[in-house]
PDB file of N, CA, C and O in Angstrom:
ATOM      1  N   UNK A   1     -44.941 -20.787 -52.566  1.00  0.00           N
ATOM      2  CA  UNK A   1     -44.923 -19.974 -51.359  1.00  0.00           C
ATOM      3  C   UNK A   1     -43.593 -19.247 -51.260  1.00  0.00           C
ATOM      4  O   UNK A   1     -42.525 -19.637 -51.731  1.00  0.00           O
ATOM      5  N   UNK A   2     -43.876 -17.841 -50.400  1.00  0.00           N
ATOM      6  CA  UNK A   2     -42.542 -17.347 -50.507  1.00  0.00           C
ATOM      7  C   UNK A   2     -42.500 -16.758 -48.946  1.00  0.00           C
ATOM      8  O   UNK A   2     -42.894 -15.636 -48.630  1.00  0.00           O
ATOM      9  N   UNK A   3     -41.848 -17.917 -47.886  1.00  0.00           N
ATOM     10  CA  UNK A   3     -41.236 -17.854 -46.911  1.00  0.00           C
ATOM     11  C   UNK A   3     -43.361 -17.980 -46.415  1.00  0.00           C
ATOM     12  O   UNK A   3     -44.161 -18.690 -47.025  1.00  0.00           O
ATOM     13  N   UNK A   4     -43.661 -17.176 -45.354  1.00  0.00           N
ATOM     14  CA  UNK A   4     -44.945 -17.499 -45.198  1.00  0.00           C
ATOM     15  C   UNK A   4     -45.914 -16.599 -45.968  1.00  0.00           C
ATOM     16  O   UNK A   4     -47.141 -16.687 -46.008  1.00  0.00           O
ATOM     17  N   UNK A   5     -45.476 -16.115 -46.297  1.00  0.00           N
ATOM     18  CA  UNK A   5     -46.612 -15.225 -47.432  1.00  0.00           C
ATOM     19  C   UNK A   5     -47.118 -16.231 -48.963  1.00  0.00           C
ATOM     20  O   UNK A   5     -46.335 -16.859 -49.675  1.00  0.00           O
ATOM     21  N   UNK A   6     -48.043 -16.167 -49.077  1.00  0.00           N
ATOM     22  CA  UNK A   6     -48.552 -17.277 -50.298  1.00  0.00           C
ATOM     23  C   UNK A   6     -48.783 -16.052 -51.299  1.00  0.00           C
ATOM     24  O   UNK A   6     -48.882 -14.895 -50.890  1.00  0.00           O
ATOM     25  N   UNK A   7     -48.856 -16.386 -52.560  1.00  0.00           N
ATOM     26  CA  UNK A   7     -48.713 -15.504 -53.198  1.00  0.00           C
ATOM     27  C   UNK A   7     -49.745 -16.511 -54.638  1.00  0.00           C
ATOM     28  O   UNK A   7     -49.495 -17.689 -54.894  1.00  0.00           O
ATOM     29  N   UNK A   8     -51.001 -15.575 -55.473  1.00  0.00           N
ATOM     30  CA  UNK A   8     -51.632 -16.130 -56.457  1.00  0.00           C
ATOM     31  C   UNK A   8     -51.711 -15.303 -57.424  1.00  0.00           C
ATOM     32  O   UNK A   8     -52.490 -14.386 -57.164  1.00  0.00           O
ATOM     33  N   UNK A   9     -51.322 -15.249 -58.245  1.00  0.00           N
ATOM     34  CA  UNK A   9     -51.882 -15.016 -59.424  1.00  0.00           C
ATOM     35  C   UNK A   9     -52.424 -15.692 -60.702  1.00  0.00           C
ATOM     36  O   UNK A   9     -51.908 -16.710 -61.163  1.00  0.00           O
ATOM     37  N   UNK A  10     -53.456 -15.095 -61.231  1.00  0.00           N
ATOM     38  CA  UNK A  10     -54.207 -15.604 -62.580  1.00  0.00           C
ATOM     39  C   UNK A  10     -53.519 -15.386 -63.945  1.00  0.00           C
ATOM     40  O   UNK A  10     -53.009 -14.333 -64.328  1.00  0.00           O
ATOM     41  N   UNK A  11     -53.574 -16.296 -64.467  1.00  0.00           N
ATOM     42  CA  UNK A  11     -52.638 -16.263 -65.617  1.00  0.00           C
ATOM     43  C   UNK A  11     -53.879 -16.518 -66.700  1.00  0.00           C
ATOM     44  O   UNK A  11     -53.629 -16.528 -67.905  1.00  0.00           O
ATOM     45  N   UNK A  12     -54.887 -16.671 -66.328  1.00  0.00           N
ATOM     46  CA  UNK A  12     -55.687 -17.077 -67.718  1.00  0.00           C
ATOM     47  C   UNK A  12     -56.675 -18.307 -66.904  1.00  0.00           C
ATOM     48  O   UNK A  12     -56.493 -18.991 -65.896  1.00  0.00           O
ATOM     49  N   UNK A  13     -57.805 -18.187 -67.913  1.00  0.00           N
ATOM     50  CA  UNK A  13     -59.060 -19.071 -67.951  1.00  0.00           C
ATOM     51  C   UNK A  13     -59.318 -19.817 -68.824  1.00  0.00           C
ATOM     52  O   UNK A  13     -59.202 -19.466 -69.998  1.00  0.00           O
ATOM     53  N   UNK A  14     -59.877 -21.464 -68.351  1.00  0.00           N
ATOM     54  CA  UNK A  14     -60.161 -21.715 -69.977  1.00  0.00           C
ATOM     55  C   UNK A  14     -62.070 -22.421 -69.981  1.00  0.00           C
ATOM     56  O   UNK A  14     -62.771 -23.064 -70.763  1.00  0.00           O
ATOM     57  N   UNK A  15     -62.286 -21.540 -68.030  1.00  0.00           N
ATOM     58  CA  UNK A  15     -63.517 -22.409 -67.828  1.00  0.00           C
ATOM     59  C   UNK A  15     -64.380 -21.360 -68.477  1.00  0.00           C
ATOM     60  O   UNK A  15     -63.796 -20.342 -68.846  1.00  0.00           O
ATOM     61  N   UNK A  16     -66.201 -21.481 -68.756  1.00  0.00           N
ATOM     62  CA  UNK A  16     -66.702 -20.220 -69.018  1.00  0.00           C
ATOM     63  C   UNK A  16     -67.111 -19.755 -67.800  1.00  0.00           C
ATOM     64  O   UNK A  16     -67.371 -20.521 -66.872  1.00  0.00           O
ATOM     65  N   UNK A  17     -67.191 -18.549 -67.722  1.00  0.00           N
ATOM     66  CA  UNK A  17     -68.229 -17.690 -66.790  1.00  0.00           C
ATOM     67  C   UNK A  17     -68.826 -18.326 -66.117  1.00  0.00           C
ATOM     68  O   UNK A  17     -69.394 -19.261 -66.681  1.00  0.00           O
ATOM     69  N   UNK A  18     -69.090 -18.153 -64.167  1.00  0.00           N
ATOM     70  CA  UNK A  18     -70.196 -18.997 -63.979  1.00  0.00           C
ATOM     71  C   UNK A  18     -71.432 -18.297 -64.146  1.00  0.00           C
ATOM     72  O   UNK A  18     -70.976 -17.173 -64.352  1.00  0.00           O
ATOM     73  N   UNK A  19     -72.599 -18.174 -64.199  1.00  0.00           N
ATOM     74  CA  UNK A  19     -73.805 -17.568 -63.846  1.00  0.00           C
ATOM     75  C   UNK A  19     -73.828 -17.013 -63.213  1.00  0.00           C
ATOM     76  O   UNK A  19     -73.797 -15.803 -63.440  1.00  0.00           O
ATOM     77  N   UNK A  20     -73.885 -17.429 -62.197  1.00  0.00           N
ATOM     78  CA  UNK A  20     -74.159 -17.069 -60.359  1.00  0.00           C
ATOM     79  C   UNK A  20     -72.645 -16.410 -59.801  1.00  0.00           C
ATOM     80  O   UNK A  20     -71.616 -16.984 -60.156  1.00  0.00           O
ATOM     81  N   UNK A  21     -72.581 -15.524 -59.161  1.00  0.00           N
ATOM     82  CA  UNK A  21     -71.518 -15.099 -58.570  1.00  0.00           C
ATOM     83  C   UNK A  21     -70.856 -16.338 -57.045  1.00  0.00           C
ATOM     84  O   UNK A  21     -71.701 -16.775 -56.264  1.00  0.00           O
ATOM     85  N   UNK A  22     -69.800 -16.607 -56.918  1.00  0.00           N
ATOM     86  CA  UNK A  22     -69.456 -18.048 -55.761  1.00  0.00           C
ATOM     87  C   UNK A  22     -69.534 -17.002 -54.543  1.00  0.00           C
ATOM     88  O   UNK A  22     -68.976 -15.905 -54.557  1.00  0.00           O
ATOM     89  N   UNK A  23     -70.414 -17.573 -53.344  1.00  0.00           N
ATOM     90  CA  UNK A  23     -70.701 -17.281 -52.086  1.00  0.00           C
ATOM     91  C   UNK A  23     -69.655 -17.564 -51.400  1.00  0.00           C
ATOM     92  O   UNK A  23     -69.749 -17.134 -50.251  1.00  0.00           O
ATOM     93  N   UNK A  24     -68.520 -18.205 -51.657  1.00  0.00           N
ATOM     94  CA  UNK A  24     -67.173 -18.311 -50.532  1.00  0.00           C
ATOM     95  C   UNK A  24     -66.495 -19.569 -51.835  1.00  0.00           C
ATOM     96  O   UNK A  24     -66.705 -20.505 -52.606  1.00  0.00           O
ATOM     97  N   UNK A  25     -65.437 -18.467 -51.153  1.00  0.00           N
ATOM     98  CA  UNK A  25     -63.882 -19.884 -51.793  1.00  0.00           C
ATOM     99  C   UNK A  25     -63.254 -21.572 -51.081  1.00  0.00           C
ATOM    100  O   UNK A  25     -62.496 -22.463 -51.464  1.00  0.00           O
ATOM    101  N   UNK A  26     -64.033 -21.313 -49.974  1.00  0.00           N
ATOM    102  CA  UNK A  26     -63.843 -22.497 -49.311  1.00  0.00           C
ATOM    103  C   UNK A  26     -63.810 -24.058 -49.980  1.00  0.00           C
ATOM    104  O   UNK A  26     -64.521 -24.675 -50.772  1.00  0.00           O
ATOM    105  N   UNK A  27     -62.589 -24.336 -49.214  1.00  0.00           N
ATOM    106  CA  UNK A  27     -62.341 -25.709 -50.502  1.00  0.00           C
ATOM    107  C   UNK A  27     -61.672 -25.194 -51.343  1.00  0.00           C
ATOM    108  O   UNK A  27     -60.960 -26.116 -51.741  1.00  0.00           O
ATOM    109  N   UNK A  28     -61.262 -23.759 -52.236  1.00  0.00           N
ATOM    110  CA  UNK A  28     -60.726 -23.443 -53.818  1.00  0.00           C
ATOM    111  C   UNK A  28     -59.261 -23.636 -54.055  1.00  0.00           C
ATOM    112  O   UNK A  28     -58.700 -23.833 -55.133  1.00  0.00           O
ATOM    113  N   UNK A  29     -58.558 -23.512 -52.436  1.00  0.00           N
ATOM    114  CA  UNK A  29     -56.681 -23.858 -52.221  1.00  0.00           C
ATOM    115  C   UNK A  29     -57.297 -25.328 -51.501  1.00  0.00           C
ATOM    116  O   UNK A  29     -58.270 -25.508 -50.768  1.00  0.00           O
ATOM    117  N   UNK A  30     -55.936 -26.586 -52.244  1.00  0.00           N
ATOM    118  CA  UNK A  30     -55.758 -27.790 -51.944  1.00  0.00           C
ATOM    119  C   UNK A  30     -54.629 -27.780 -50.932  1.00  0.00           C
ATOM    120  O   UNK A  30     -54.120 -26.662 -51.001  1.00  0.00           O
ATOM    121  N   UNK A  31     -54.027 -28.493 -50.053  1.00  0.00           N
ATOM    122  CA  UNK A  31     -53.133 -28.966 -49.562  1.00  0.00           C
ATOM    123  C   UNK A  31     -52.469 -29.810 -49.344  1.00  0.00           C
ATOM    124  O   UNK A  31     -53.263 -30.447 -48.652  1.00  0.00           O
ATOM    125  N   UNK A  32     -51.485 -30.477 -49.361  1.00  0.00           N
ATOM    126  CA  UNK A  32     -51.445 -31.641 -48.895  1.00  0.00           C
ATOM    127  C   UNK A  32     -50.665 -31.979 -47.262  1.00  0.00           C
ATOM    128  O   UNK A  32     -50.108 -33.013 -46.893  1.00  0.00           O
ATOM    129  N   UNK A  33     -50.879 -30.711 -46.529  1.00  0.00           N
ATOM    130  CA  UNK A  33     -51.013 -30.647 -44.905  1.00  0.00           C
ATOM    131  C   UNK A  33     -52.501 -31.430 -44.346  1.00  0.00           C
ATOM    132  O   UNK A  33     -53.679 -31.499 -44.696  1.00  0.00           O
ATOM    133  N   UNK A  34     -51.529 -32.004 -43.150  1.00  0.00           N
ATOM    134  CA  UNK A  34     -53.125 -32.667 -42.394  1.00  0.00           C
ATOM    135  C   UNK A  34     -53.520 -31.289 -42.197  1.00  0.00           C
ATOM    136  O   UNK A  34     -52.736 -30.340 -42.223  1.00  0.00           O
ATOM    137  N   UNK A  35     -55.286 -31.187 -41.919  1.00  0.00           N
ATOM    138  CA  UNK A  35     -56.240 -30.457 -41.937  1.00  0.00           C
ATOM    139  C   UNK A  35     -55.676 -29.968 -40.117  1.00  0.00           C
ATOM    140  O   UNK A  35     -54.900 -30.695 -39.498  1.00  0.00           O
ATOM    141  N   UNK A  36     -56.304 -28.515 -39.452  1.00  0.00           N
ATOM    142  CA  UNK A  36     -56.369 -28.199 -38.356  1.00  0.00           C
ATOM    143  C   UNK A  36     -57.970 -28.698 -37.662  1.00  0.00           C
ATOM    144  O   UNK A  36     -59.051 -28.497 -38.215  1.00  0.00           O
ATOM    145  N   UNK A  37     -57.844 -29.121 -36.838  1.00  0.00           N
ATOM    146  CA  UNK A  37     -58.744 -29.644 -35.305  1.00  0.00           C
ATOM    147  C   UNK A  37     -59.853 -28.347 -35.617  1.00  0.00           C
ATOM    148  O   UNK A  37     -59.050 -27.430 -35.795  1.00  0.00           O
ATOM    149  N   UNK A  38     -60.850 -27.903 -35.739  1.00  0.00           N
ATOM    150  CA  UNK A  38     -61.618 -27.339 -35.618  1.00  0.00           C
ATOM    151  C   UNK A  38     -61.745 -26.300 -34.281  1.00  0.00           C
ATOM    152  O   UNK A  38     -61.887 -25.077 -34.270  1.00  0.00           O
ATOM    153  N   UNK A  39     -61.623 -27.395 -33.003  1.00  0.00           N
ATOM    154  CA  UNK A  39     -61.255 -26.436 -32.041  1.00  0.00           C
ATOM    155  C   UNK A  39     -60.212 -26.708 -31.529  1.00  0.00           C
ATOM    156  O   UNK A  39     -60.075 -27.154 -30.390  1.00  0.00           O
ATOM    157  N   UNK A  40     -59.091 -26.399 -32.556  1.00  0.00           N
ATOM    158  CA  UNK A  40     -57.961 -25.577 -32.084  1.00  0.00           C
ATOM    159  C   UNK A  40     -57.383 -24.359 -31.937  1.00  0.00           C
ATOM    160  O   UNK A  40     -57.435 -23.465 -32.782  1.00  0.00           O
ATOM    161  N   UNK A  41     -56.788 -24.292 -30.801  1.00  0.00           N
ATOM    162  CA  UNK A  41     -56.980 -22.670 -29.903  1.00  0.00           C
ATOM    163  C   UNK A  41     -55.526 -22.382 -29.926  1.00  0.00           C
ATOM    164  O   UNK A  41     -54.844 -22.692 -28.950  1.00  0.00           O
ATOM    165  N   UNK A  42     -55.133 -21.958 -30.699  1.00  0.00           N
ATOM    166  CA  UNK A  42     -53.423 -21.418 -30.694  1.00  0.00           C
ATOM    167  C   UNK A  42     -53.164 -20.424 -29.311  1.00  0.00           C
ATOM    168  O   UNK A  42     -51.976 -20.183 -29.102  1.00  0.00           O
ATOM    169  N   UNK A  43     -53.887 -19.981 -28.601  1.00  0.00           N
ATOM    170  CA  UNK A  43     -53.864 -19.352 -27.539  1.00  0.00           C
ATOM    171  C   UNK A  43     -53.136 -20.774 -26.220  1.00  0.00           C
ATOM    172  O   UNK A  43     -52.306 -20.589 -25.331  1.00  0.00           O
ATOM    173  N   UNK A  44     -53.637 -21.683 -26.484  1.00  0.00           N
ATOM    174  CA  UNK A  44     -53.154 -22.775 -25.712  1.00  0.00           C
ATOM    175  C   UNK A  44     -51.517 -23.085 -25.728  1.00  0.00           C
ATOM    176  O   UNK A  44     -50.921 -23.696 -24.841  1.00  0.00           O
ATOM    177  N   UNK A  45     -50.913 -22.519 -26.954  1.00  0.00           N
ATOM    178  CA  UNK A  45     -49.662 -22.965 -27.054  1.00  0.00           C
ATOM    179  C   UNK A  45     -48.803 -22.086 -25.933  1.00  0.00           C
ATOM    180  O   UNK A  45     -47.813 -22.214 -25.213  1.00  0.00           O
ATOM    181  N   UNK A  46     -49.698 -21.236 -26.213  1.00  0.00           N
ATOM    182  CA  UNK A  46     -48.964 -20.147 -25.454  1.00  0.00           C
ATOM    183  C   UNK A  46     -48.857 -20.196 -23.798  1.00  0.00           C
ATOM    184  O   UNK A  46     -48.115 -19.491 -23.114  1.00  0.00           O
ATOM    185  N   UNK A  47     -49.928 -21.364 -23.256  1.00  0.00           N
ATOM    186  CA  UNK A  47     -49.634 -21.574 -21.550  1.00  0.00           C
ATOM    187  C   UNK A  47     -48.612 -22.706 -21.648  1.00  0.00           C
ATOM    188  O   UNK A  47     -48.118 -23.182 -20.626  1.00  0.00           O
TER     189      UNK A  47
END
């Protein structure tokens, strides 16, 4: 990471091709931050 901007690049593959084109990346970045509350409302921080 560089300050809050994340930054990716591909350097190479060594999987094959999938078939099917992927319907969402979800899940594809790991973290090791606890996960966010689902309904959490960053608007709240702000009262």
């Amino acid at each position: 990471m560089n300050g809050y901007q994340l930054e990716m690049r591909i350097i190479g593959t060594k999987l094959p091709k999938p078939k099917t084109k992927p319907v969402s990346g979800f899940g594809m970045i790991k973290s090791d931050r606890p996960s966010v509350p689902v309904d959490f409302d960053p608007a709240e921080l702000l009262k």
